[in-house]
C-alpha positions in Angstrom: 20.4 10.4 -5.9 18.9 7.0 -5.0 16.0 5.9 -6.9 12.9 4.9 -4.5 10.8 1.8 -5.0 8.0 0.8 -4.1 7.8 -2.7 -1.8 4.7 -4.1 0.2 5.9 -3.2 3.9 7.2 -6.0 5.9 6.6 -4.1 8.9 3.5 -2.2 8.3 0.6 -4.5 7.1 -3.0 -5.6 7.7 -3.3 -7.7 5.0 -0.6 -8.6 2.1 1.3 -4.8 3.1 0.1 -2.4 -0.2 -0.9 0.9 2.1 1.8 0.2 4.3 4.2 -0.3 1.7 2.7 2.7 0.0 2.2 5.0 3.1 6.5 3.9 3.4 7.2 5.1 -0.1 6.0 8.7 -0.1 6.5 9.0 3.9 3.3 9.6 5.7 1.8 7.5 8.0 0.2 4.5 7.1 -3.1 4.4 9.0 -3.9 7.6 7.0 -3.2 5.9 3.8 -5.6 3.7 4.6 -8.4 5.7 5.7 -8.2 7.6 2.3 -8.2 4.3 0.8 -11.5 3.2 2.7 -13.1 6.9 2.1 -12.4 6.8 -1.8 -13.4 3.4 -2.2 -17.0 3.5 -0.6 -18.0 7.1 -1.7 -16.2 6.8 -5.3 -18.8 4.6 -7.4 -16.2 4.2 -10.5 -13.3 3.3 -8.4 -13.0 -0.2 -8.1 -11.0 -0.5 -4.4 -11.0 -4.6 -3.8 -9.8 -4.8 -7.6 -7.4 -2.0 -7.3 -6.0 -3.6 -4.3 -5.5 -7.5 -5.2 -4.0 -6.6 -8.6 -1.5 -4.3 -6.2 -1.0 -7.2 -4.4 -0.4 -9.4 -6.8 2.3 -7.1 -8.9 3.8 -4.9 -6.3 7.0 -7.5 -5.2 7.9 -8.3 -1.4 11.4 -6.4 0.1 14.3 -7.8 -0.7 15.1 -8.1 3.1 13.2 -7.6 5.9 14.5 -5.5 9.4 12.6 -6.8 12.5 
């Protein structure tokens, strides 16, 4: 069994590619990762969503190839 990891999307992004990349990873559709993002972030007051999402895209690493 191949081991999945998780990449920022090449295809799939808005910004650096972290939902899409995550939305990739456990195979749902991407514009719902986000809106879950979006809902938790403005109606969770501990949840930290900006932070959460630059130190994402700051660790999480690019492809290692890209399919266009």
């Amino acid at each position: 069994m191949e081991k999945k990891k998780l990449y920022k999307s090449a295809n799939d992004k808005m910004l650096s590619g972290v939902l899409g990349g995550f939305a990739e990873y456990i195979g749902v559709d991407a514009t719902l990762v986000r809106l879950i993002y979006v809902l938790i972030s403005l109606f969770s007051a501990g949840f930290p969503g900006l932070l959460f999402y630059i130190i994402c895209a700051i660790v999480i690493p690019e492809p290692p190839f890209t399919v266009e």
